[in-house]
N, C-alpha and C positions, 0 to 999 in steps of 0.2 A: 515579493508577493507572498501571501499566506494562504496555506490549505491542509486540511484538516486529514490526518493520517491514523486509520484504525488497524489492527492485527485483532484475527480472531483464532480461536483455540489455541492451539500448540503456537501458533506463531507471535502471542502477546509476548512466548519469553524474550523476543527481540526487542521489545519496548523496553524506556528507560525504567525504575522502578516507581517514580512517580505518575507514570500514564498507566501501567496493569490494572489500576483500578477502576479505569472509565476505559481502556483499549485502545482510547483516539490520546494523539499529542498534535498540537499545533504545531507547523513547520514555518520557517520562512525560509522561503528558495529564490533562488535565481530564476528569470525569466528564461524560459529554454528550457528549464527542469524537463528531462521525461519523465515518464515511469518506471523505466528500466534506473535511472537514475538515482531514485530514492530506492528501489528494492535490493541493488547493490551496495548507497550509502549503509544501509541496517544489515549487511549482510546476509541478504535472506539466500534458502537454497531456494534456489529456478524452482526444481523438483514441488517443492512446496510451495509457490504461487500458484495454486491452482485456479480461483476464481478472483480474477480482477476488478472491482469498479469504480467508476468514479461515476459521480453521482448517481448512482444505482445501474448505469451500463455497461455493459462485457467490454473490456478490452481483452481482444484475443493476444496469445504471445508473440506472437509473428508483426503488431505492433506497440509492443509498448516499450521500442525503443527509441520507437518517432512519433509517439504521443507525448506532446508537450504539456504540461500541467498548467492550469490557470489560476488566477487568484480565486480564491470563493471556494475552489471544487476540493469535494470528499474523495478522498485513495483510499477504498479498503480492501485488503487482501483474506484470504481464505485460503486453508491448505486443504487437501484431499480431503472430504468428511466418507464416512459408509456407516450404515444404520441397518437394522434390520429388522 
């Protein structure tokens, strides 16, 4: 299956150097894929998953090691942002 994987601010440096310039890379996974799965594949720190979604809805942390990924669906992550 394929689905579409964005990194936004600090966490693009985890993208290969060919995706930094659009943020999204096409994935192909295994069916069973979690979330948890690909955040680990890229070495992301936990710490820094702060906002989860696939197709624009919250996965909270407490599941997205049993949120299985489909074909079609958007992963994007977000680290901590603060503004002022």
């Amino acid at each position: 299956m394929k689905i579409v994987f964005k990194l936004f601010a600090s966490l693009q440096d985890y993208l290969p150097v060919e995706a930094k310039m659009t943020n999204a890379l096409t994935l192909e996974l295994d069916e069973g894929t979690t979330v948890q799965d690909v955040i680990e594949r890229f070495a992301l720190p936990q710490k820094s998953c702060k906002l989860v979604l696939i197709d624009g809805n919250f996965v909270p942390p407490e599941s997205r090691a049993a949120r299985a990924l489909r074909d079609g669906e958007t992963l994007a992550i977000w680290p901590p942002v603060a503004g002022g």
